[in-house]
N, CA, C and O atoms as CSV, one atom per row, in Angstrom:
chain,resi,resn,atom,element,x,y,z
A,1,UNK,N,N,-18.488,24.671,-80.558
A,1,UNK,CA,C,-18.938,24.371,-79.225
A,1,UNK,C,C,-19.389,25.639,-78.496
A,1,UNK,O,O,-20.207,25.677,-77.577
A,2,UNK,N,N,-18.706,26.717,-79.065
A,2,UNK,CA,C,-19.118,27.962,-78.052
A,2,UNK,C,C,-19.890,28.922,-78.860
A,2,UNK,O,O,-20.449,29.913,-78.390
A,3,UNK,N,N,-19.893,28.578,-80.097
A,3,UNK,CA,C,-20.789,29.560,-80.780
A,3,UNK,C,C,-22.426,29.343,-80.558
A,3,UNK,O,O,-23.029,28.467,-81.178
A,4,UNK,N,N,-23.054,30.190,-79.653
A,4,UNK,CA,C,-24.209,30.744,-79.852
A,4,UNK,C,C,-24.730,29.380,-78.857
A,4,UNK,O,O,-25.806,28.806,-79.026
A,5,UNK,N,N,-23.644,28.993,-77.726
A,5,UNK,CA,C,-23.867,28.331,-76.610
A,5,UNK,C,C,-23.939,28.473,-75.415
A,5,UNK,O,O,-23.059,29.320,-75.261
A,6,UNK,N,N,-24.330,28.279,-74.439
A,6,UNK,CA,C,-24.104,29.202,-73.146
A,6,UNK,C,C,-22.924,28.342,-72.235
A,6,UNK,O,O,-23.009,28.243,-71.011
A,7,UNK,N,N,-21.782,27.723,-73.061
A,7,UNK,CA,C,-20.395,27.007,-72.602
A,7,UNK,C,C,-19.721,28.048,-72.157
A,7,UNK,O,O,-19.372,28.169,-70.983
A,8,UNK,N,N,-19.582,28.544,-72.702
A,8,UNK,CA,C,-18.420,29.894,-71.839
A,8,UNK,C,C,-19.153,30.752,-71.205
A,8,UNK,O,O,-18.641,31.839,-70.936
A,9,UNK,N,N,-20.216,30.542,-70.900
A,9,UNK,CA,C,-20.787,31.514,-69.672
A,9,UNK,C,C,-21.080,30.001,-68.715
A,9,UNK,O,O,-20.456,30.158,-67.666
A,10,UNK,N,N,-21.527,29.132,-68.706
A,10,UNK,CA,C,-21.035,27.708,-67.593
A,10,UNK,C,C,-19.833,27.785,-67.421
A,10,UNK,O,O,-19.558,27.651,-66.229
A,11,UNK,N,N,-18.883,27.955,-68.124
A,11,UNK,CA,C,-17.415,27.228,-67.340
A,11,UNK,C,C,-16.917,28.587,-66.703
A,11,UNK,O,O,-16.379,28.462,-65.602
A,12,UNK,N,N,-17.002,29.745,-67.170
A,12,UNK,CA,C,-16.927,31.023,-66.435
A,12,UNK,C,C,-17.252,30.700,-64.831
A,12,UNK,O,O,-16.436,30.595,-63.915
A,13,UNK,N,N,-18.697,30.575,-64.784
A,13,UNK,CA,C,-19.615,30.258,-63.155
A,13,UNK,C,C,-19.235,29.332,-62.728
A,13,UNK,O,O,-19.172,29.402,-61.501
A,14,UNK,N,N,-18.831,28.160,-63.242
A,14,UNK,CA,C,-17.921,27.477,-62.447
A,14,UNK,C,C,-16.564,27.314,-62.276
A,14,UNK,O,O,-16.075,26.279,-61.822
A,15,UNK,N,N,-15.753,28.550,-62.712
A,15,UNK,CA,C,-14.476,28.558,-62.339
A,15,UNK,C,C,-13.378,27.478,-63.744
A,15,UNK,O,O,-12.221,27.109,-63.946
A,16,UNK,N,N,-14.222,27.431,-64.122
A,16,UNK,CA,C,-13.743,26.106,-65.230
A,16,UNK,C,C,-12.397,27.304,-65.709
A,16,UNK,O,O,-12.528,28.459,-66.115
A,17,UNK,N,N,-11.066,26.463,-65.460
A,17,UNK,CA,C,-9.823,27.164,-66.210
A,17,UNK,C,C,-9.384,26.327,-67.028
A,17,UNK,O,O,-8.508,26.765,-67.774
A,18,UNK,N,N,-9.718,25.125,-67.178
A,18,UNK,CA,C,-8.515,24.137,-68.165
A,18,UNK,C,C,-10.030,23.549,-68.577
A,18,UNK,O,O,-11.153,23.656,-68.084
A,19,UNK,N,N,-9.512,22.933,-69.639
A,19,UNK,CA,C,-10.453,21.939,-70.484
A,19,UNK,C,C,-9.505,20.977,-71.532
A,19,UNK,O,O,-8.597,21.208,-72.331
A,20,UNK,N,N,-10.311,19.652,-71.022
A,20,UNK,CA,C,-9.398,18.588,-71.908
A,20,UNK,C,C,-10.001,18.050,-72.910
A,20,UNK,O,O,-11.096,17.515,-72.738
A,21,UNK,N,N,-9.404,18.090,-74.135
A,21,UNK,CA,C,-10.125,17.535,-75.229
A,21,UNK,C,C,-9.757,16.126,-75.808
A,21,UNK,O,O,-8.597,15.831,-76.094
A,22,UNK,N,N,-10.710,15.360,-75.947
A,22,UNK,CA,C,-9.857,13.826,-76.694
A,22,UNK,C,C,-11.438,13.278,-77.530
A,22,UNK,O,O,-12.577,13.741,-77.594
A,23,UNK,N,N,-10.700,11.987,-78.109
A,23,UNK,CA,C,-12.034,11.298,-78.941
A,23,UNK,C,C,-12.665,11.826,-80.033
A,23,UNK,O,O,-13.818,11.848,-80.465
A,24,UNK,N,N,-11.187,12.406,-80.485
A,24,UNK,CA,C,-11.912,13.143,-81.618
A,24,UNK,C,C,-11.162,13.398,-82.971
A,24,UNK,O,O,-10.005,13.602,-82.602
A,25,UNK,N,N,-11.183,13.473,-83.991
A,25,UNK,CA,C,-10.108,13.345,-84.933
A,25,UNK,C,C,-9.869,15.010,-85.245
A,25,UNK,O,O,-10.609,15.870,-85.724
A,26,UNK,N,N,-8.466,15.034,-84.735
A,26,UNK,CA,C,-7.666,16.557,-84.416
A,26,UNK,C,C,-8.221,17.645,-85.960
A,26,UNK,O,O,-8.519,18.837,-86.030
A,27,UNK,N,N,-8.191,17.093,-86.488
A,27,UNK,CA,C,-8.836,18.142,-87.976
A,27,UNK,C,C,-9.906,18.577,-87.053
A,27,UNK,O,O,-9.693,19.420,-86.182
A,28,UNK,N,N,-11.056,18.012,-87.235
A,28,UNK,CA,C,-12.191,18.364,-86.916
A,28,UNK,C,C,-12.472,19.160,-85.403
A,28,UNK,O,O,-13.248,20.083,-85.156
A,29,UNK,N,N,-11.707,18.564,-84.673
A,29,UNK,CA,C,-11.888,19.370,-83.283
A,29,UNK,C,C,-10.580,20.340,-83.278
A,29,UNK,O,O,-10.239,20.478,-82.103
A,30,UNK,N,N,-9.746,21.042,-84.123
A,30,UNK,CA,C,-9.500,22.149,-84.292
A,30,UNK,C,C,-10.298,23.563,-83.491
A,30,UNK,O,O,-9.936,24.425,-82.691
A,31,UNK,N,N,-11.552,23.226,-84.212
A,31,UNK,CA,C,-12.077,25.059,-83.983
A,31,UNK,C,C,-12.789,24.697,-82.635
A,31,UNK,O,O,-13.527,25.608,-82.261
A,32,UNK,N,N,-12.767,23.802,-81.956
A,32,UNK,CA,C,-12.692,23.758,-80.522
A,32,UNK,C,C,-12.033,23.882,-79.032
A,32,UNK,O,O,-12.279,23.952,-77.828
A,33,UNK,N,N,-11.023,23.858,-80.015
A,33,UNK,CA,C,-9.328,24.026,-79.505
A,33,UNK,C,C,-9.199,25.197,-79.486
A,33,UNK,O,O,-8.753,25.728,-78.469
A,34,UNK,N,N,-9.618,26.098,-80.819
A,34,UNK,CA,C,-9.425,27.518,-81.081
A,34,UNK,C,C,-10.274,28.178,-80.047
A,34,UNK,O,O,-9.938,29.128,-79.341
A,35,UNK,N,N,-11.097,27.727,-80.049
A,35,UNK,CA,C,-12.344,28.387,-79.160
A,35,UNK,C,C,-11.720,28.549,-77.654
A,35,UNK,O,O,-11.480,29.551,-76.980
A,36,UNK,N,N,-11.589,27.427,-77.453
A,36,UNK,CA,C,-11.125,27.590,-75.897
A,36,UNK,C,C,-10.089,28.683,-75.175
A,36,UNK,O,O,-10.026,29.280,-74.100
A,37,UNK,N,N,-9.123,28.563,-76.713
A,37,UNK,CA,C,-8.375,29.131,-76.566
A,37,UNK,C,C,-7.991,30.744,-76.574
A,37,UNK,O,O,-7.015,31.408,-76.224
A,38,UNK,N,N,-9.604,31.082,-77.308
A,38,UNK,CA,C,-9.627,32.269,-77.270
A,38,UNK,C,C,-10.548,32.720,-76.321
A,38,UNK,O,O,-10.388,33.850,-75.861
A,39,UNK,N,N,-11.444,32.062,-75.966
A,39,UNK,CA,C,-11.645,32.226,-74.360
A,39,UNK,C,C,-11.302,32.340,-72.972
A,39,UNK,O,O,-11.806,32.688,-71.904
A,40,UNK,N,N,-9.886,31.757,-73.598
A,40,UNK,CA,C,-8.851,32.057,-71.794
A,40,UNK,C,C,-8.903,30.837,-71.664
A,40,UNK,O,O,-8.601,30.801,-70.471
A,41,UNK,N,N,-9.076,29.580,-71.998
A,41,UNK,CA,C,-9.268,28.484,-71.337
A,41,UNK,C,C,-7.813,27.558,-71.651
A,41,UNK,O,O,-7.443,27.428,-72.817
A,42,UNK,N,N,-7.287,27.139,-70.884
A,42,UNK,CA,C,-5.998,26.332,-70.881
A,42,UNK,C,C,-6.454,25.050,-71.427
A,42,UNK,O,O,-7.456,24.495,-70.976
A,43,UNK,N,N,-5.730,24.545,-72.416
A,43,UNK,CA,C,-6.545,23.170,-73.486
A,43,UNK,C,C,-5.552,22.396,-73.396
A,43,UNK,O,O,-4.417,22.781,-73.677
A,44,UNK,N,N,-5.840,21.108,-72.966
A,44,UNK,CA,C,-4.676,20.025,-72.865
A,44,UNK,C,C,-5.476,18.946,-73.727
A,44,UNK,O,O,-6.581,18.467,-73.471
A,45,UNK,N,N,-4.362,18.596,-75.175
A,45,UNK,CA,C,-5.213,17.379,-75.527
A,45,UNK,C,C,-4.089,16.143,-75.562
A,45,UNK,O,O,-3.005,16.112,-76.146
A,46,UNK,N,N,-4.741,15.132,-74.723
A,46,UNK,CA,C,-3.877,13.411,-74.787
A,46,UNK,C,C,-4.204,13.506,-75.995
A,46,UNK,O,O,-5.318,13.700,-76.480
A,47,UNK,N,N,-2.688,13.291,-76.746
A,47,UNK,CA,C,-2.179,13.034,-77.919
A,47,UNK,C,C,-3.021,11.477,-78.793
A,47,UNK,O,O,-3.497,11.215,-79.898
A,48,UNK,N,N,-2.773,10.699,-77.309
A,48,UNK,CA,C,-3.345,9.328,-77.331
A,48,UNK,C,C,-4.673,9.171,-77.561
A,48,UNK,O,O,-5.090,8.157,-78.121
A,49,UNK,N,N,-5.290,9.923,-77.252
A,49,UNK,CA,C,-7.097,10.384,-77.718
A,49,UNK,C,C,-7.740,10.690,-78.524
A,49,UNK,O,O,-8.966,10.716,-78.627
A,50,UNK,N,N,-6.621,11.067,-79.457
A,50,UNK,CA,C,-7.611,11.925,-80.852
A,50,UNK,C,C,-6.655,11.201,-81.988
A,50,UNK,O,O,-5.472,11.010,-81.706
A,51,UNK,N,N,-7.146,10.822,-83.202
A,51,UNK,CA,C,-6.914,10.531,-84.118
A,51,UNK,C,C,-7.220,11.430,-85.273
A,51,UNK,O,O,-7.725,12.550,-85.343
A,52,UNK,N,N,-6.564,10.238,-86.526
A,52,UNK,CA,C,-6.495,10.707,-87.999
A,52,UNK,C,C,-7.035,9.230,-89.238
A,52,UNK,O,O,-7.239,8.036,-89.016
A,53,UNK,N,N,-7.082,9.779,-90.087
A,53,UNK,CA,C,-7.450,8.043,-91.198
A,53,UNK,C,C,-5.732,8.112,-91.130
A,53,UNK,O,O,-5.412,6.982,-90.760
A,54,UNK,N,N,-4.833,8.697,-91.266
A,54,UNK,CA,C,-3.528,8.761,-92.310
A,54,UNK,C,C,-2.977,9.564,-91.094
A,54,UNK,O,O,-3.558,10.432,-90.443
A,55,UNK,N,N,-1.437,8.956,-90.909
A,55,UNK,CA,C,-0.663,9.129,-89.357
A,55,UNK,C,C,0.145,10.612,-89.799
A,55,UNK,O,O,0.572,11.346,-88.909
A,56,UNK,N,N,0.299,10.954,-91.204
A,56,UNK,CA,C,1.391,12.201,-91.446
A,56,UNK,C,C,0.447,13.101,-91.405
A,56,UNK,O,O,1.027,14.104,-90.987
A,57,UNK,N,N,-1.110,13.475,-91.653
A,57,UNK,CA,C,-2.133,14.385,-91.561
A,57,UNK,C,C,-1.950,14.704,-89.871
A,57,UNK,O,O,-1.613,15.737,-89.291
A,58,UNK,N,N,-2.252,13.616,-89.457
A,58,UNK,CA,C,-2.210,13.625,-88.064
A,58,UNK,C,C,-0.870,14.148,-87.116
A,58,UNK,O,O,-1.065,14.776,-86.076
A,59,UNK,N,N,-0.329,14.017,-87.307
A,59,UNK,CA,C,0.973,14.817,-87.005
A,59,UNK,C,C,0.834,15.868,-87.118
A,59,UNK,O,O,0.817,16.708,-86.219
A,60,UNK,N,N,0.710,16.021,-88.216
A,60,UNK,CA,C,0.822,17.498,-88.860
A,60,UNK,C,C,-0.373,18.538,-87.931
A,60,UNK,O,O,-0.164,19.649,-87.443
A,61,UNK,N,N,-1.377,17.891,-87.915
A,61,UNK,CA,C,-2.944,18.887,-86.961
A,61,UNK,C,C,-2.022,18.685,-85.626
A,61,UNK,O,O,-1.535,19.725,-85.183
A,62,UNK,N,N,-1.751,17.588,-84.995
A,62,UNK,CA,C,-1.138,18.231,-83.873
A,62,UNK,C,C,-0.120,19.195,-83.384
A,62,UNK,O,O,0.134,19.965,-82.457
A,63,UNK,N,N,0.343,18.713,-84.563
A,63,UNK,CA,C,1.789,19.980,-84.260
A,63,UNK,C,C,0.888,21.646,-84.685
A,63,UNK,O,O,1.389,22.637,-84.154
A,64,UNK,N,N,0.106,21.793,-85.253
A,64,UNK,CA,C,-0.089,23.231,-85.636
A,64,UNK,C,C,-0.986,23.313,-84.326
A,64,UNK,O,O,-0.687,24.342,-83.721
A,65,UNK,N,N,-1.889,22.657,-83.734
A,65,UNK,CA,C,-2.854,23.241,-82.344
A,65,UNK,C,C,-1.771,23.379,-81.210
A,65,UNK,O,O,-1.917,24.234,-80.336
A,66,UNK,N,N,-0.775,22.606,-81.225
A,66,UNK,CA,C,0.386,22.580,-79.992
A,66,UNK,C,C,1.066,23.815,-80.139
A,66,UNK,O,O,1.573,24.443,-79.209
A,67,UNK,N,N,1.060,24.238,-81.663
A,67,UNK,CA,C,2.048,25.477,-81.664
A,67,UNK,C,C,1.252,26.838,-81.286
A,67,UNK,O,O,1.811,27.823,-80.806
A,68,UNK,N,N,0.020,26.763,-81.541
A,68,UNK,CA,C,-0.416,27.658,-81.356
A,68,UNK,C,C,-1.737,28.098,-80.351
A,68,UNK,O,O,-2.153,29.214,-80.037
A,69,UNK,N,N,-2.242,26.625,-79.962
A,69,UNK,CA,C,-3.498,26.965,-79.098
A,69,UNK,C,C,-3.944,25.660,-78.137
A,69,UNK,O,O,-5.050,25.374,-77.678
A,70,UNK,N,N,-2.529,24.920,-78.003
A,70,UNK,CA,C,-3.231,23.739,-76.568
A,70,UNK,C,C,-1.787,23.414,-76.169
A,70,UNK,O,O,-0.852,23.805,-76.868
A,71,UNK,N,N,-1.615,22.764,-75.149
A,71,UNK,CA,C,-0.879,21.864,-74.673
A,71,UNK,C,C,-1.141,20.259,-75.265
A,71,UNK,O,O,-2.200,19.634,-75.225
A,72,UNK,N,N,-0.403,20.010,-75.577
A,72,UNK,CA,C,-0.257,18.374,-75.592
A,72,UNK,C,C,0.083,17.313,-74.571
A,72,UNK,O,O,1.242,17.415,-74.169
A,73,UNK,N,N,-0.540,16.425,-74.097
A,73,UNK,CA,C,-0.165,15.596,-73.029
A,73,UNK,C,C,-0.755,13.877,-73.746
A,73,UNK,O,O,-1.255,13.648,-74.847
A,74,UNK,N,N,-0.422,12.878,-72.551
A,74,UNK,CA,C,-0.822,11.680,-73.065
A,74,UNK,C,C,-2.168,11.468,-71.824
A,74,UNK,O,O,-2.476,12.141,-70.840
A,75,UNK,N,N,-2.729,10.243,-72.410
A,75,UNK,CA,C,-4.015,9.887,-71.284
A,75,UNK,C,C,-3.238,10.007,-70.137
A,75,UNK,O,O,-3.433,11.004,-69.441
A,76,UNK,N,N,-2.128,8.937,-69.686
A,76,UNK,CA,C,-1.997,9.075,-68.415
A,76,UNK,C,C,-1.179,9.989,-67.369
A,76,UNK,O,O,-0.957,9.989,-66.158
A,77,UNK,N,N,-0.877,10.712,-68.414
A,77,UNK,CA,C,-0.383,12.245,-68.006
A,77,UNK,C,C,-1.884,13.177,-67.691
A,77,UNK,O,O,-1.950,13.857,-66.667
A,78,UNK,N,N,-2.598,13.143,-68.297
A,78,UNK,CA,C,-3.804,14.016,-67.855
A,78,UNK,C,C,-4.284,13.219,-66.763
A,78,UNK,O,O,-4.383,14.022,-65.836
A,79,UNK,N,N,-4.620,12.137,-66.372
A,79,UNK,CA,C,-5.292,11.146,-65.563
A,79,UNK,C,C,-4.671,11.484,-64.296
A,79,UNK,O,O,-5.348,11.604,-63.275
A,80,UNK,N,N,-3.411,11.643,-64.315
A,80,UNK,CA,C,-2.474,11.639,-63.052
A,80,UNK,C,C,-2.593,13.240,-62.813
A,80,UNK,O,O,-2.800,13.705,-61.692
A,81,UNK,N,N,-2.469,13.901,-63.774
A,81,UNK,CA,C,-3.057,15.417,-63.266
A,81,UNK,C,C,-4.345,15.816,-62.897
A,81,UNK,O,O,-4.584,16.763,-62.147
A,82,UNK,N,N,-5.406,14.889,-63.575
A,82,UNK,CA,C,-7.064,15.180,-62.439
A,82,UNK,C,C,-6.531,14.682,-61.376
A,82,UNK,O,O,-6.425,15.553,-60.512
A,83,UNK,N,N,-6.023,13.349,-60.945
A,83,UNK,CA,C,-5.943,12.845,-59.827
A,83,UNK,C,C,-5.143,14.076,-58.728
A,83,UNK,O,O,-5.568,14.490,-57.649
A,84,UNK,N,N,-4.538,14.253,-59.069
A,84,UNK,CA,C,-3.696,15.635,-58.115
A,84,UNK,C,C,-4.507,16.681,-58.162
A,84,UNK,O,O,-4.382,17.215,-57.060
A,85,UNK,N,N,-5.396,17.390,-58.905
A,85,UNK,CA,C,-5.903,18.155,-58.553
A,85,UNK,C,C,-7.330,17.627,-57.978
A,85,UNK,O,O,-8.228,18.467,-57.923
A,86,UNK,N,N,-7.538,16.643,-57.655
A,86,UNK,CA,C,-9.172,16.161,-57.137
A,86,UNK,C,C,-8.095,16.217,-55.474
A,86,UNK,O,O,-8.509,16.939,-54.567
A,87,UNK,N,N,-7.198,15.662,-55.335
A,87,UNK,CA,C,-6.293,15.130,-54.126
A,87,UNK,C,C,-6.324,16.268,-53.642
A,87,UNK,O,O,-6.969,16.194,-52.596
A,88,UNK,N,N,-5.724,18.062,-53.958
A,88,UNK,CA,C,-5.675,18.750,-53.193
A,88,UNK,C,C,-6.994,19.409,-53.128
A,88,UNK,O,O,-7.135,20.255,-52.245
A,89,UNK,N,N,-7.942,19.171,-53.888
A,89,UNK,CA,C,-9.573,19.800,-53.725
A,89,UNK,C,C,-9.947,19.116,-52.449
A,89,UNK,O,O,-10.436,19.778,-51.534
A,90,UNK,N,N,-9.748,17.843,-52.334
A,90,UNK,CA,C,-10.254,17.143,-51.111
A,90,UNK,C,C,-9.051,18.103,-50.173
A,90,UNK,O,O,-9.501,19.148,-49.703
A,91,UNK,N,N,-7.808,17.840,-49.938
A,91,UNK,CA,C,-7.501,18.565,-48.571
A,91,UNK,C,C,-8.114,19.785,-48.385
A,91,UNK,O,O,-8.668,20.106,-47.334
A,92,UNK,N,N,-8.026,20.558,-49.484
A,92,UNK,CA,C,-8.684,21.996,-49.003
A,92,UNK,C,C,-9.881,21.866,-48.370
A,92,UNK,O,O,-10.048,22.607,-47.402
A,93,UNK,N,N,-10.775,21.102,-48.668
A,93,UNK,CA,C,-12.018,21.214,-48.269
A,93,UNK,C,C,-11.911,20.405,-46.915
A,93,UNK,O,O,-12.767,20.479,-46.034
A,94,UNK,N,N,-10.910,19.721,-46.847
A,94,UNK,CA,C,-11.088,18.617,-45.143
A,94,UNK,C,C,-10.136,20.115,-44.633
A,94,UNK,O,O,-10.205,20.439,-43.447
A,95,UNK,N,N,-9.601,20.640,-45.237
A,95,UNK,CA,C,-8.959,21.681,-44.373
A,95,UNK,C,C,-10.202,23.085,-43.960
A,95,UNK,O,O,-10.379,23.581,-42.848
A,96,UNK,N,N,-10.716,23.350,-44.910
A,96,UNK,CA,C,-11.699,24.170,-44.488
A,96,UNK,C,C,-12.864,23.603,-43.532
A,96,UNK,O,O,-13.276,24.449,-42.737
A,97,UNK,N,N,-13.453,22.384,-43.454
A,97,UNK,CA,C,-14.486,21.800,-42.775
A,97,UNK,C,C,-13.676,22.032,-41.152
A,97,UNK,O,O,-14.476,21.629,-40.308
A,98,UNK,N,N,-13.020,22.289,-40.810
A,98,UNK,CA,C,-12.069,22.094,-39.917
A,98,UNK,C,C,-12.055,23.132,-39.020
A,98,UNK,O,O,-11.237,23.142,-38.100
């Protein structure tokens, strides 16, 4: 995703600190995970989002990106965390218009 892309110079300019990954089968979106992660970028992937063909492969890719280069969460654990951070983006900004 970031090789020889201009993604980490966009999420840089826009302040982008976290990035959530899902919809994707955890093997394969590995070196996306890595990426982020070596970019500074805080990686949360809903567990519930990404799959495997075979449930012990799958385990297994999550536990090695959790150990070493994302956070793990579920959909509605991330859902409820945009929602809180959209909630205090709006006060700040009804607080700054002010």
């Amino acid at each position: 995703m970031f090789f020889q892309t201009p993604a980490a110079a966009f999420f840089n300019k826009e302040s982008v600190i976290q990035y959530m990954w899902g919809g994707d089968n955890v093997r394969l979106c590995a070196s996306v995970i890595v990426d982020c992660f070596q970019w500074g970028f805080r990686t949360l992937v809903p567990e519930d989002c990404v799959g495997d063909q075979a449930e012990g492969p799958h385990r297994d890719n999550l536990r090695d990106v959790e150990r070493r280069y994302c956070d793990l969460t579920t959909a509605d654990s991330a859902i409820d965390q945009i929602q809180a951070w959209s909630a205090s983006k709006a006060r700040s900004f009804g607080q700054q218009e002010q």
